[in-house]
Structures are given as C-alpha cells and as structure tokens.
DRENDO-804144 format. One record per residue (C-alpha): residue number from 1; residue in three letters; y negated, z negated, x negated. Coordinates in pm, 1 decimal, m for minus. Layout:
REM DRENDO-804144
rec pos:NUM | code:Ala | yy:Y | zz:Z | xx:X .
...
END
This chain:
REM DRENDO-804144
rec pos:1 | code:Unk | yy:m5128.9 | zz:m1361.7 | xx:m1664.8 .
rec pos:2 | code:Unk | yy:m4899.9 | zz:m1125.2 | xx:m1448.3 .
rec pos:3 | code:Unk | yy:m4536.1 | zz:m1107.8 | xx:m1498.0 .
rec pos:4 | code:Unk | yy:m4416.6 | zz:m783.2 | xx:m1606.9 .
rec pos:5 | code:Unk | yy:m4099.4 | zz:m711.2 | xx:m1354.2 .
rec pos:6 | code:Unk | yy:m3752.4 | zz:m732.2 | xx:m1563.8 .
rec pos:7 | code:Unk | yy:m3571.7 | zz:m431.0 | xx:m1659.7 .
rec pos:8 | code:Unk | yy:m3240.0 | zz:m343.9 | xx:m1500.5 .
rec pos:9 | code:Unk | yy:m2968.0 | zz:m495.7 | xx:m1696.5 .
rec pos:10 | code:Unk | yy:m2731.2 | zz:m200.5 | xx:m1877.6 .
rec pos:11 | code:Unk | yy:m2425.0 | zz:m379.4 | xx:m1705.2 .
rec pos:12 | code:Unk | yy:m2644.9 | zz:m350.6 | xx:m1316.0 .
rec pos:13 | code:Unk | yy:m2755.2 | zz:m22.7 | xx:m1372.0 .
rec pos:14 | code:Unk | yy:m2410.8 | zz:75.2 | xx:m1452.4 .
rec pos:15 | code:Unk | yy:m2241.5 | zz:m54.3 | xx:m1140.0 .
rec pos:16 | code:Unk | yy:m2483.4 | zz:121.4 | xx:m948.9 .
rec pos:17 | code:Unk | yy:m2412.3 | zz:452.6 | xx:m1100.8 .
rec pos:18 | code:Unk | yy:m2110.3 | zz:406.4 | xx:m966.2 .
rec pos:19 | code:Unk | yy:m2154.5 | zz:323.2 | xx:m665.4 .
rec pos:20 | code:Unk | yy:m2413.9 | zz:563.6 | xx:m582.2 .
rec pos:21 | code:Unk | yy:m2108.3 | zz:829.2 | xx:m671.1 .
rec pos:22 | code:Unk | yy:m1849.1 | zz:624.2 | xx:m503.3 .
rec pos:23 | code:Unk | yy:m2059.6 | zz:607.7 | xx:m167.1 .
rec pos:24 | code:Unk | yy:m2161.1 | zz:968.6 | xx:m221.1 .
rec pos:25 | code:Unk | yy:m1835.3 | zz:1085.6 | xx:m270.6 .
rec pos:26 | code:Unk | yy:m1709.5 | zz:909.4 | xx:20.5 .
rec pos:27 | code:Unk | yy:m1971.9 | zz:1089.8 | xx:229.2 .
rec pos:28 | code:Unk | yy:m1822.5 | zz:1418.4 | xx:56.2 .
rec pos:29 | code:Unk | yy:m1499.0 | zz:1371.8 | xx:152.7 .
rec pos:30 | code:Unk | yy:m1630.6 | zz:1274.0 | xx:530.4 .
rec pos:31 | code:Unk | yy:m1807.0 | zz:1671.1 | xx:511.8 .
rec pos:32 | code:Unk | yy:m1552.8 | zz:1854.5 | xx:396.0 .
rec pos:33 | code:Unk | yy:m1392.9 | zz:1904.9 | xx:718.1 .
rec pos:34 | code:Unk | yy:m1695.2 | zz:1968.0 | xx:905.4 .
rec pos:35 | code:Unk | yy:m1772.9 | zz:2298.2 | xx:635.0 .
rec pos:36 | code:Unk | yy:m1397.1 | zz:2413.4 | xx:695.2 .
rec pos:37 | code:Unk | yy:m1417.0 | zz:2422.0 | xx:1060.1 .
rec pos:38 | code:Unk | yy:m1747.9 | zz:2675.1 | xx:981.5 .
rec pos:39 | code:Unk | yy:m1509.8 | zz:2897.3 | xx:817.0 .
rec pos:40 | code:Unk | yy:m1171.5 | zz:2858.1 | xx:935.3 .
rec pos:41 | code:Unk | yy:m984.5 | zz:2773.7 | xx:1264.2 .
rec pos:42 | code:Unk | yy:m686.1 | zz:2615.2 | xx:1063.2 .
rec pos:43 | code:Unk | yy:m934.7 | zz:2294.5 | xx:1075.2 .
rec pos:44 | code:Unk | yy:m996.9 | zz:2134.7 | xx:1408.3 .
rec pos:45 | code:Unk | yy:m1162.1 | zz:1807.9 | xx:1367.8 .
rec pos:46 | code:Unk | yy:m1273.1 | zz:1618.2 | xx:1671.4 .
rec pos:47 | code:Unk | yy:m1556.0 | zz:1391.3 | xx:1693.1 .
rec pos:48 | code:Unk | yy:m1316.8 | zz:1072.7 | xx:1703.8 .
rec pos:49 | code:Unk | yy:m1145.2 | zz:1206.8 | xx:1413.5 .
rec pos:50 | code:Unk | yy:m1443.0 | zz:1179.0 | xx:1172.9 .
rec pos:51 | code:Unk | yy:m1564.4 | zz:821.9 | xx:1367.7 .
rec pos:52 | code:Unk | yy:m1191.7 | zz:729.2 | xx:1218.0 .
rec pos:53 | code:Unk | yy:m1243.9 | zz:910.5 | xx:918.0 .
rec pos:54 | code:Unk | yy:m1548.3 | zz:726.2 | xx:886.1 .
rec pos:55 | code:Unk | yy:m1406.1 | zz:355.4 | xx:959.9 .
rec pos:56 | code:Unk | yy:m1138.1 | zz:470.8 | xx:670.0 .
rec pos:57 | code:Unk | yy:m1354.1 | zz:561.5 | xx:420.2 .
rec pos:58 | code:Unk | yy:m1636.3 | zz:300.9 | xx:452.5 .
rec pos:59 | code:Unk | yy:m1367.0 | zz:47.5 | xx:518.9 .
rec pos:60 | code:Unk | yy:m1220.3 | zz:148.2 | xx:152.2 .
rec pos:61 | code:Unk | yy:m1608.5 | zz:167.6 | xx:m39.0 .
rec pos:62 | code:Unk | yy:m1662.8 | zz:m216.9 | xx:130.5 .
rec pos:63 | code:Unk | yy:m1312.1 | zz:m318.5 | xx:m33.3 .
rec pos:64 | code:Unk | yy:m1392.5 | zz:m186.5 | xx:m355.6 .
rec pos:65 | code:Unk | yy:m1748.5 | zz:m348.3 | xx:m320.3 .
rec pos:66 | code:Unk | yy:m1549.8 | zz:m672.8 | xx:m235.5 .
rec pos:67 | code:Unk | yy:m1347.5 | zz:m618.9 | xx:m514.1 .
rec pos:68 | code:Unk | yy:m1608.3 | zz:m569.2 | xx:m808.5 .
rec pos:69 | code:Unk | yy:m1831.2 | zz:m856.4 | xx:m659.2 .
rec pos:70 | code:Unk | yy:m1576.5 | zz:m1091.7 | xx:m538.4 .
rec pos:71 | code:Unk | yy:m1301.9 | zz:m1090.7 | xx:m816.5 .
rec pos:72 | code:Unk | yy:m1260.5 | zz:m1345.4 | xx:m1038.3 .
rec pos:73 | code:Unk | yy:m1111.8 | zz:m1196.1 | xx:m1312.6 .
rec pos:74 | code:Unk | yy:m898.7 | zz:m864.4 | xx:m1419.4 .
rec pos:75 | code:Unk | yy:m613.1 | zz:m921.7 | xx:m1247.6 .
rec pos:76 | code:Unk | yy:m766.4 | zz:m1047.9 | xx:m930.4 .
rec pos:77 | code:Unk | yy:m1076.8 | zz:m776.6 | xx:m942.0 .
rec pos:78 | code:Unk | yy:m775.2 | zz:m523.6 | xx:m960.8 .
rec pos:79 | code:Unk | yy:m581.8 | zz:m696.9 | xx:m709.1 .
rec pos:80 | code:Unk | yy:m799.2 | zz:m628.0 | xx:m434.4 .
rec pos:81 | code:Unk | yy:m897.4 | zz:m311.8 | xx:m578.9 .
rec pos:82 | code:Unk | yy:m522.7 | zz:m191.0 | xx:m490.1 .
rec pos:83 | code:Unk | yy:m497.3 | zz:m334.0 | xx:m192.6 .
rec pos:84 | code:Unk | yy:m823.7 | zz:m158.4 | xx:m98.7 .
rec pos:85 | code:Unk | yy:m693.7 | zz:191.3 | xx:m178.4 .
rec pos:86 | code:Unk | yy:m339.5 | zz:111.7 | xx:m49.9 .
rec pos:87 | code:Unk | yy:m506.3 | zz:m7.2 | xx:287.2 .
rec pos:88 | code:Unk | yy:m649.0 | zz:300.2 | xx:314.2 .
rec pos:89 | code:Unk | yy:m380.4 | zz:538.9 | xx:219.1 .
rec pos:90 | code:Unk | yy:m152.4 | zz:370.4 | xx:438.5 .
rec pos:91 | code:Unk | yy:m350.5 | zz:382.6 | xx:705.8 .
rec pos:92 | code:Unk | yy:m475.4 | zz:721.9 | xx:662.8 .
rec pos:93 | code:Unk | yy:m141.6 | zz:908.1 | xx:600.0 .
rec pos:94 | code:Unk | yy:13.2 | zz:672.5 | xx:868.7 .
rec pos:95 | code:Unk | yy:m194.8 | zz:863.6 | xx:1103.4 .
rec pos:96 | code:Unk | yy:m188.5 | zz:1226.9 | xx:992.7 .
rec pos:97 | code:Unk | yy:209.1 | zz:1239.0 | xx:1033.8 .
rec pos:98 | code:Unk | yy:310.9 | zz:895.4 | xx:1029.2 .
rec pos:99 | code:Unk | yy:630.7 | zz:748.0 | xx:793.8 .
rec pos:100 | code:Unk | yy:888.5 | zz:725.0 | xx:1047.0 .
rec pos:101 | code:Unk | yy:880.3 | zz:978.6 | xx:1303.2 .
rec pos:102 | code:Unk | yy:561.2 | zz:1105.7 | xx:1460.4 .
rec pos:103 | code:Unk | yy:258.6 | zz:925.6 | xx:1374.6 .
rec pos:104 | code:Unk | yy:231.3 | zz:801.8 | xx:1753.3 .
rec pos:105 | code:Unk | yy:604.5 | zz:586.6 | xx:1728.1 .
rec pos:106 | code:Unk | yy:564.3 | zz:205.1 | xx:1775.9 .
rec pos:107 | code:Unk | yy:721.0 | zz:119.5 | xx:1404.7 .
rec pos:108 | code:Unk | yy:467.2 | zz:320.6 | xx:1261.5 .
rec pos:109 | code:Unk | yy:173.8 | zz:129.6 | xx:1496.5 .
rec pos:110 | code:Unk | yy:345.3 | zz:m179.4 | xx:1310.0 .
rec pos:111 | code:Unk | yy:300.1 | zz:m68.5 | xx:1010.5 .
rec pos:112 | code:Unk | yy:m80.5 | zz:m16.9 | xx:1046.8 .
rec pos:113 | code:Unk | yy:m139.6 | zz:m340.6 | xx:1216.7 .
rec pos:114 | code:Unk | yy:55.4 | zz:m501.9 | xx:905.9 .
rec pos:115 | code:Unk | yy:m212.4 | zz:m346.7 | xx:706.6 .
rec pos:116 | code:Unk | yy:m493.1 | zz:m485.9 | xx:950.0 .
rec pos:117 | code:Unk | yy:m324.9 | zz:m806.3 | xx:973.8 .
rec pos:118 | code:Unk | yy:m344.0 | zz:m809.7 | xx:581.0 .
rec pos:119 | code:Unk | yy:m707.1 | zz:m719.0 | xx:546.2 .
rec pos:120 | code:Unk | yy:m801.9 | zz:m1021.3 | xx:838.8 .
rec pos:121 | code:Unk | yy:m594.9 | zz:m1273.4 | xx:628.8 .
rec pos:122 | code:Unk | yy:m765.9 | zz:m1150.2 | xx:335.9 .
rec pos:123 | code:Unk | yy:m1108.4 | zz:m1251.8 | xx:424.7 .
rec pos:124 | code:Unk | yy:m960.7 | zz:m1573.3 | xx:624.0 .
rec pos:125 | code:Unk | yy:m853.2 | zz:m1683.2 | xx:289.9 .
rec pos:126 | code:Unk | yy:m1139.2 | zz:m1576.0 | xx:167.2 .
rec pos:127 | code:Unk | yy:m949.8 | zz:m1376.6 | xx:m144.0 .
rec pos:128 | code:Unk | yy:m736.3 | zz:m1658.0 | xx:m276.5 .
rec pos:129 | code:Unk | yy:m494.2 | zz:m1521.7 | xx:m532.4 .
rec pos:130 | code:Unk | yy:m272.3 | zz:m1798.7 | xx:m437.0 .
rec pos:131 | code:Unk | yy:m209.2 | zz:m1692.7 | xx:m87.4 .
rec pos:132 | code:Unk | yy:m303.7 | zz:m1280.8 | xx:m136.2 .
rec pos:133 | code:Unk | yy:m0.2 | zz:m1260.3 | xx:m366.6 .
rec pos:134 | code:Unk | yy:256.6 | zz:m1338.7 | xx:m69.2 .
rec pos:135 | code:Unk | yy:38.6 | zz:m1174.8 | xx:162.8 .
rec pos:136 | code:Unk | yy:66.4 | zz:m860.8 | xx:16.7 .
rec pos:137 | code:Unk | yy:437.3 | zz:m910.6 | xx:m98.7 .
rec pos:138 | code:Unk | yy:517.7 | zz:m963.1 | xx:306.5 .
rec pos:139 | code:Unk | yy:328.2 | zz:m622.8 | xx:348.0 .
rec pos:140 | code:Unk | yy:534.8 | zz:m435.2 | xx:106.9 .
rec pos:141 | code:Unk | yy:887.1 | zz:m589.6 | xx:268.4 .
rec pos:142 | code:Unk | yy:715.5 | zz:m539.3 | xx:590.7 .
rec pos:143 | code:Unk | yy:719.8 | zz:m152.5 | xx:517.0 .
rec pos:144 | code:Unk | yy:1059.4 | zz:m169.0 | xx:359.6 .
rec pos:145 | code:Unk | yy:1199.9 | zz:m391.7 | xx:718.1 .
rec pos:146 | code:Unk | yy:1054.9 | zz:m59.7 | xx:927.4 .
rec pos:147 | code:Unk | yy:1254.4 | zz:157.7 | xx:726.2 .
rec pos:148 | code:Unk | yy:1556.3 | zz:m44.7 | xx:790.5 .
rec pos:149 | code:Unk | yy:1463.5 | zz:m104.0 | xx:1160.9 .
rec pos:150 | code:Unk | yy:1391.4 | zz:265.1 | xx:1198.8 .
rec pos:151 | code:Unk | yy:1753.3 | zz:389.7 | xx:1090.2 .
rec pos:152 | code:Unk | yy:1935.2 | zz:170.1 | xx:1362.0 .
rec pos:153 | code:Unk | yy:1655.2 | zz:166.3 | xx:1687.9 .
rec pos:154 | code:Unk | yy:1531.6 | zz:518.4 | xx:1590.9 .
rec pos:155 | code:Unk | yy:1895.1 | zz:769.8 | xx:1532.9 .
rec pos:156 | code:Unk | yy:1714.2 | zz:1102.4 | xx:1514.2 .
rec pos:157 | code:Unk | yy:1406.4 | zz:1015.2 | xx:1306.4 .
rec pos:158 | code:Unk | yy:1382.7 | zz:1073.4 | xx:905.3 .
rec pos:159 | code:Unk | yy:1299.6 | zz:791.6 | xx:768.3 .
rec pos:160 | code:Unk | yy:1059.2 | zz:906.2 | xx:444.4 .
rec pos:161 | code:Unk | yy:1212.1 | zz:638.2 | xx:217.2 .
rec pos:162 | code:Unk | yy:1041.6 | zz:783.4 | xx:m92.8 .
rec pos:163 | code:Unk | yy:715.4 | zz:757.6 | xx:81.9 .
rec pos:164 | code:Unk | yy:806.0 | zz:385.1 | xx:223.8 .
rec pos:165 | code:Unk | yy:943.6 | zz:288.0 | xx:m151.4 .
rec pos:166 | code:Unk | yy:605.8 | zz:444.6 | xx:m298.3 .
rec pos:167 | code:Unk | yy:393.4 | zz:254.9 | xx:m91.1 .
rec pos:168 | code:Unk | yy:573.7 | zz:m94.7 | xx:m147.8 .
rec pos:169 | code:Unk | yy:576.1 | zz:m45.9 | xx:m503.7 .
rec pos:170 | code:Unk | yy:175.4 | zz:m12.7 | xx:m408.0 .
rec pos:171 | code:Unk | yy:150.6 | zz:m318.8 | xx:m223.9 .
rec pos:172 | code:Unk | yy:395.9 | zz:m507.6 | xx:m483.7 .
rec pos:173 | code:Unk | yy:145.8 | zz:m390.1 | xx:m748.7 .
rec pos:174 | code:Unk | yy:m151.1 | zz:m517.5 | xx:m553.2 .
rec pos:175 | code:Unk | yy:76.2 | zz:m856.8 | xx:m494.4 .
rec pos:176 | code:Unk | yy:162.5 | zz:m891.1 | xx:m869.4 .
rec pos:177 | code:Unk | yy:m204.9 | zz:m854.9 | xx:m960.1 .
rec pos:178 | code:Unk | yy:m281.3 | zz:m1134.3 | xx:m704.0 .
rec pos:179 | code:Unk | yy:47.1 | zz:m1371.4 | xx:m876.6 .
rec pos:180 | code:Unk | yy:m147.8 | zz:m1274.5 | xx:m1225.7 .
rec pos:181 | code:Unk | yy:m466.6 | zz:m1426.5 | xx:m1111.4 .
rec pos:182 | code:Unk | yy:m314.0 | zz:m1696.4 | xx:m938.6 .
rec pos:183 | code:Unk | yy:m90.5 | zz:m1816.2 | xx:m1293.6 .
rec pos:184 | code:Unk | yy:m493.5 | zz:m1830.4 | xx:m1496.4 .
END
C-alpha cells in the first residue's frame, strides 16, 4: 500500500503565505527605485546602492525568519522581531542622512557597527533572552552616549535627539521583550 503524501498543516501553509508576501514585498521595495529612475532624474540609484539595499532588506526578511523559527515564546519571538526591524531602520536611515551630522561622520559609523556588533552577539549567543536583553539595552544607551558625545566633540552638528530618543525607545522595546522571555 502507498502512502498518500500529508496535507499542509493550516498553521504551515499560513506562515508561508506570509512569507511568500514578506519576501515579495521585500523584492518590491528593492524595484521601486529602479522604475523611478525610468521616469524621473530626482532618483539616482547606483549599482552599490541597491547591492546595500539588498544586504538591508534580505538581512531584515532572515531576522524575521530567525525570529518566527527561532523564538521561544511571545515575548522572545517579538524580541528579535524588533530588533530585526530596528537593525534595519537604523542602519538604513543611518546611511541616507545619518543622526548626527552627515551620514559619513565617525559617531554615526559607531552607531552602525553597534548595530552589527549586536546582530554578531546575537547569533554568538545563539538568541539567549538572558544575555539579548542587556545586549540590546547597551545598544539603546549606546545611541543615547553618541548623542551626548556628539554635543561636546562635534560643536556645529544637530544632534536629532528625537530621532536618537525614538530609536532607543526601539531598542529598549526589543530589550524589554528579551527581559520578558528571560523572567518565563
């Protein structure tokens, strides 16, 4: 007698849904500025610009991936699910026009390599809540201790402290998650 191959389970086939329009969407996004620059000059992408593009967005679909298969729990499963996204905003808006200054100033290259740094502990620790939730705390002081830096090495720059506060309270969100997870 042959086996008859198993359906899909509803929860499977669900996931998959969404990641077939989280993966597509990312590819989306990735196009977007290739159709502008057809019809407009106000968009000049270069072809590093969507290879770091690229990184970016794949880099954020594999830490949501991470985060749906890897989580062990709510709070942990949204845990890295924040930290995902606020890797990738950080990094992406730290590059467009940077927080402090132009995007190219060394305390904004510190910020982003806090956010690498982050990511490589991450997997080192392979996703303990334990550890994540101080990791992730240090990355939201980090970003508050380059504000403060920035007013007395930098006179001259604007220091975007709304943006700086908004992304700590990110990173402090992603942290608290992780210090939820860690208290089950």
């Amino acid at each position: 007698m042959i086996d008859s191959p198993q359906p899909p389970s509803s929860q499977s086939h669900f996931f998959n849904g969404w990641r077939i329009a989280g993966w597509s969407a990312a590819l989306a996004l990735l196009l977007l500025p290739a159709i502008a620059m057809r019809f407009t000059d106000e968009v000049e992408w270069t072809a590093l610009d969507f290879v770091f593009a690229g990184v970016l967005l794949f880099s954020l679909g594999m830490g949501l991936e991470i985060a749906v298969r890897v989580g062990r729990g709510g709070m942990h499963t949204l845990g890295l699910a924040i930290a995902a996204v606020a890797g990738f905003l950080t990094l992406w808006a730290n590059a467009a026009v940077g927080f402090i200054g132009a995007e190219g100033e060394p305390v904004n290259i510190a910020i982003s390599l806090m956010v690498v740094a982050a990511a490589i502990v991450t997997l080192a620790v392979r996703f303990r809540p334990k550890i994540l939730r101080f990791v992730f705390a240090g990355v939201a002081l980090g970003q508050i201790a380059s504000g403060i830096y920035a007013t007395s090495a930098m006179p001259g720059h604007e220091v975007e402290w709304g943006i700086l506060i908004v992304f700590a309270g990110i990173w402090s969100t992603a942290a608290l998650g992780f210090h939820r997870a860690a208290s089950v």
